[in-house]
Backbone bond lengths (Angstrom), bond angles and torsions (degrees), N, CA, C in turn:
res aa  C-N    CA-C-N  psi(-1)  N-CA   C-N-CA  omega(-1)  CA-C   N-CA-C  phi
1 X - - - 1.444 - - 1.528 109.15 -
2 X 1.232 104.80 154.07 2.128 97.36 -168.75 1.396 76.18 -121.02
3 X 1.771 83.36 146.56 1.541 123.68 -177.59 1.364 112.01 -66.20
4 X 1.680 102.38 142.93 1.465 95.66 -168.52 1.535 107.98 -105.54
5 X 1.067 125.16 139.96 1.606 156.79 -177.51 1.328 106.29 -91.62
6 X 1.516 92.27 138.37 1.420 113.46 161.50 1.703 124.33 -152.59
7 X 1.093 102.26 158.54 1.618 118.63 -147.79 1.439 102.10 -130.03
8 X 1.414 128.43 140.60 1.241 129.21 158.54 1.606 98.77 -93.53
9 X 1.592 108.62 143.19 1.245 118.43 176.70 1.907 96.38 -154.11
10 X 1.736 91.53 157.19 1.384 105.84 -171.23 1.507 90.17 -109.99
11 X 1.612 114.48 119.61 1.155 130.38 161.70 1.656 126.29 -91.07
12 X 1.115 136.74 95.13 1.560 123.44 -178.84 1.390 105.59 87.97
13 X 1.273 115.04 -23.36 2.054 109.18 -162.96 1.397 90.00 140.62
14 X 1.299 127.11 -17.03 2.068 112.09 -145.70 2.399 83.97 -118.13
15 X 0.988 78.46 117.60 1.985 86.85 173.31 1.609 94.95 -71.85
16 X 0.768 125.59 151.85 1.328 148.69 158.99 1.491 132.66 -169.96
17 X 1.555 126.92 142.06 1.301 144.54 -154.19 2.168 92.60 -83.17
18 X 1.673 116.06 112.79 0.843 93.93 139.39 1.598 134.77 -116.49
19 X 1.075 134.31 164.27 1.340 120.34 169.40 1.541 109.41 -124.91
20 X 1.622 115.72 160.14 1.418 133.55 154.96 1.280 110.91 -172.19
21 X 1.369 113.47 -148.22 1.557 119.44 -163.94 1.444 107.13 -104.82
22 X 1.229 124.05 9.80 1.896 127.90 167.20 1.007 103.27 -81.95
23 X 1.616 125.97 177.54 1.049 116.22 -136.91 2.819 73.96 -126.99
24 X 1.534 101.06 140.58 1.334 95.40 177.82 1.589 131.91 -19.48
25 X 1.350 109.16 -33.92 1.485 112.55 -152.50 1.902 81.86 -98.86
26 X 1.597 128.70 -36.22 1.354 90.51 174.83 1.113 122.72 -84.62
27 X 1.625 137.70 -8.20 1.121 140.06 133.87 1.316 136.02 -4.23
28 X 0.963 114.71 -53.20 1.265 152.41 143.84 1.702 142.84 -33.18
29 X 1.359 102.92 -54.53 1.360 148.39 143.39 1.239 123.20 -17.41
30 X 1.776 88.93 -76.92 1.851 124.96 -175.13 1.386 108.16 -82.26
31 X 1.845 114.39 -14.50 1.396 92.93 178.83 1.632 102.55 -99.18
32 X 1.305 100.91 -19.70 1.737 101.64 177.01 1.709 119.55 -52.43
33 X 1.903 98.10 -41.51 1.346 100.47 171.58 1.696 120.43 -55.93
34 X 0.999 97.28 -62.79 1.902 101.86 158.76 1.192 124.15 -14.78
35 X 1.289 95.00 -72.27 1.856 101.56 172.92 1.582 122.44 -82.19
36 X 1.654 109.63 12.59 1.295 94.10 157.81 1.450 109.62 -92.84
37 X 1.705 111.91 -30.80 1.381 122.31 -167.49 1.391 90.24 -65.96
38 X 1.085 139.69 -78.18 1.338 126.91 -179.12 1.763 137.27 -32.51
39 X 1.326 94.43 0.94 1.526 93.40 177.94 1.711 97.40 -130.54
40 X 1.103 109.04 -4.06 1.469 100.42 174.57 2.045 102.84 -93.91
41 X 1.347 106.12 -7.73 1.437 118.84 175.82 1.216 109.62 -63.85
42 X 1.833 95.11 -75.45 1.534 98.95 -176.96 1.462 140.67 -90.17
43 X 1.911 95.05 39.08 1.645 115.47 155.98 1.158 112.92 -73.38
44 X 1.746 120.52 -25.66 1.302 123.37 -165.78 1.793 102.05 -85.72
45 X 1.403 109.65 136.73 0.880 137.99 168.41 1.963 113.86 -33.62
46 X 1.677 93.14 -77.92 1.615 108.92 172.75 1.326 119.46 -68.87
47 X 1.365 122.65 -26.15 1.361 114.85 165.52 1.784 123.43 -49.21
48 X 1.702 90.31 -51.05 1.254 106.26 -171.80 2.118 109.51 -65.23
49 X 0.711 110.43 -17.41 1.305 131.93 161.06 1.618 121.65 -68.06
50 X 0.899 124.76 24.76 1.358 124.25 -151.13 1.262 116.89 -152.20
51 X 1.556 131.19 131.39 1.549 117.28 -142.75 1.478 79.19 -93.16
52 X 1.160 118.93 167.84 1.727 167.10 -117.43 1.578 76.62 -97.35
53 X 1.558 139.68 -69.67 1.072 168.78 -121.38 1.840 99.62 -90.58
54 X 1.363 80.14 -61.18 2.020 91.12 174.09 1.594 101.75 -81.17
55 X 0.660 128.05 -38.35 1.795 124.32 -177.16 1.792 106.29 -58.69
56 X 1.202 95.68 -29.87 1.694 91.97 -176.14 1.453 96.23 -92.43
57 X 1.050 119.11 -37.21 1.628 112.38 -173.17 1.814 103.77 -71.34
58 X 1.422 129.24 -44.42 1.214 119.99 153.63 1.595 139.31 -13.69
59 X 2.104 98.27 -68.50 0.775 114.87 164.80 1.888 138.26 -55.68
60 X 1.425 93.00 -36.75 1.771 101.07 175.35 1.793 97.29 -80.21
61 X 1.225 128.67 -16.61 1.240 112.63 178.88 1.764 106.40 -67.11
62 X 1.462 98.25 -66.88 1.474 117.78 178.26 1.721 122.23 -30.38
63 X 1.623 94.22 -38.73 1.767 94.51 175.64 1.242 100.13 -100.13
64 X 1.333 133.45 4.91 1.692 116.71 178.34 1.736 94.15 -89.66
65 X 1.696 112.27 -45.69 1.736 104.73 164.16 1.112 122.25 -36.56
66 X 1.525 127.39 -58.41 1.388 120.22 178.99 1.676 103.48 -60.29
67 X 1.307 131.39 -27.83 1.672 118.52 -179.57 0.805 98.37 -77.40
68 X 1.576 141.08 -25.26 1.839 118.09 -178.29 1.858 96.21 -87.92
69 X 0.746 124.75 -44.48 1.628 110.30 -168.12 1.603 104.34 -69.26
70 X 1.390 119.40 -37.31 1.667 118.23 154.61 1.584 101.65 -38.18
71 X 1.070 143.23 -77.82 1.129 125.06 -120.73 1.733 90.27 -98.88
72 X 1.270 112.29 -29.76 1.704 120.59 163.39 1.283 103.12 -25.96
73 X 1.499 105.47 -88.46 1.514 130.50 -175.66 1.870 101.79 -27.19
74 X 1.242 118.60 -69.47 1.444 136.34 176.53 1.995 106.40 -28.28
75 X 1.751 81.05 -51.63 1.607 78.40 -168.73 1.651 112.97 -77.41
76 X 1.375 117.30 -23.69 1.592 125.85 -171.84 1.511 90.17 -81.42
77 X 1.214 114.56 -30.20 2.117 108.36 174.90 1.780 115.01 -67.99
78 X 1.364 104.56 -37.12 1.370 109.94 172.60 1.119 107.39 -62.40
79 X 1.117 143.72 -60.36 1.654 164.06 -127.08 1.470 85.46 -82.78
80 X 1.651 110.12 -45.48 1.783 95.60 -160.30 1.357 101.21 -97.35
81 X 1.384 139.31 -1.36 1.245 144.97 -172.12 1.801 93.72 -105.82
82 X 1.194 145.60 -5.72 1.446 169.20 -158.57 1.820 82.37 -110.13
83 X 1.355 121.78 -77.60 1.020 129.52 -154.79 1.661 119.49 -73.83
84 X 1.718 114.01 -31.62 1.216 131.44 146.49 1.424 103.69 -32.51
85 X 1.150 120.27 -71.72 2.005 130.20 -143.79 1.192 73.11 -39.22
86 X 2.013 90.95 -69.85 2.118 101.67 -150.10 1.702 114.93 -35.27
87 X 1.245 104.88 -32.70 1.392 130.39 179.72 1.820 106.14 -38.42
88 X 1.578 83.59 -88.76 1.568 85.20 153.25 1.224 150.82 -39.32
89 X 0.988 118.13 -52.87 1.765 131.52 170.39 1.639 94.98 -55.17
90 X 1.026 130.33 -67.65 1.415 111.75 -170.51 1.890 103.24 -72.57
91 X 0.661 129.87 -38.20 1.510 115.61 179.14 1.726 115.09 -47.59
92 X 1.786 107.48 -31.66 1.233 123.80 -155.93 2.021 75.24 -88.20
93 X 1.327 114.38 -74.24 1.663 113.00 167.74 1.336 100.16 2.90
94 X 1.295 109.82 -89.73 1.729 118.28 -144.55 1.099 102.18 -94.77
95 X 1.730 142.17 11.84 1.168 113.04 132.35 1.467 117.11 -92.05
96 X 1.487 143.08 41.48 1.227 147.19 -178.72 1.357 85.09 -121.70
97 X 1.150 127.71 -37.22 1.710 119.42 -169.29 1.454 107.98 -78.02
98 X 1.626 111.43 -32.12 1.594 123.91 -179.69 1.768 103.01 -76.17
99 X 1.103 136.68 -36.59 1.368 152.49 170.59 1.677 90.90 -65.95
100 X 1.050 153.57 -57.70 1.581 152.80 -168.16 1.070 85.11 -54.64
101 X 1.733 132.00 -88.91 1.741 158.20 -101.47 1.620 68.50 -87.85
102 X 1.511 115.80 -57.85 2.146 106.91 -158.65 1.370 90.22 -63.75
103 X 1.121 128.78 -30.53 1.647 90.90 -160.73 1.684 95.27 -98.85
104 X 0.944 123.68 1.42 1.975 117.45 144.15 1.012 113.55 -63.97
105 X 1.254 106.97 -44.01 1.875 89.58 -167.12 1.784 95.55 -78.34
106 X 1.432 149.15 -33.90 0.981 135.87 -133.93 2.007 78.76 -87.32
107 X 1.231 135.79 -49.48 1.277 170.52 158.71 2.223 87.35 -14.15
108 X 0.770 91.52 -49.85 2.112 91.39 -172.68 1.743 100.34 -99.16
């Protein structure tokens, strides 16, 4: 089991200790993202308007969007790196079949 870590990080203005099993620096990372999402929030006018209650529910919407189009993106990257291999494998195919046929013909 890997040792669990913890990090002081400044969330919003407020420092606080988190810990888990990543390693400090992405800790770190994930809280920076936070505090960018949070300041690109409360540029908005209506956000800032908005009880404590809806602002967080906003916010977990907003980063669960970026986790579905993350993981979108991820899957349409697989798909074409999936489609590359096959790519390969038959290119690698039919020049093994073109490498066979020459050395028949060189063979008559």
């Amino acid at each position: 089991m890997s040792t669990k870590n913890q990090a002081q990080v400044v969330i919003d203005g407020k420092i606080m200790v988190v810990s888990g099993y990543e390693s400090e620096e992405y800790i770190q990372r994930v809280s920076y993202y936070i505090n960018t999402k949070l300041s690109e929030f409360k540029k908005i006018d209506g956000y800032r308007r908005q009880s404590d209650d809806r602002k967080n529910i906003l916010m977990q919407l907003n980063i669960a969007d970026d986790y579905f189009k993350a993981k979108k993106q991820v899957e349409i990257l697989e798909d074409h790196i999936a489609a590359r291999d096959k790519e390969i494998f038959d290119l690698k195919h039919n020049l093994m079949d073109m490498q066979r046929r020459l050395d028949e013909l060189k063979k008559k």
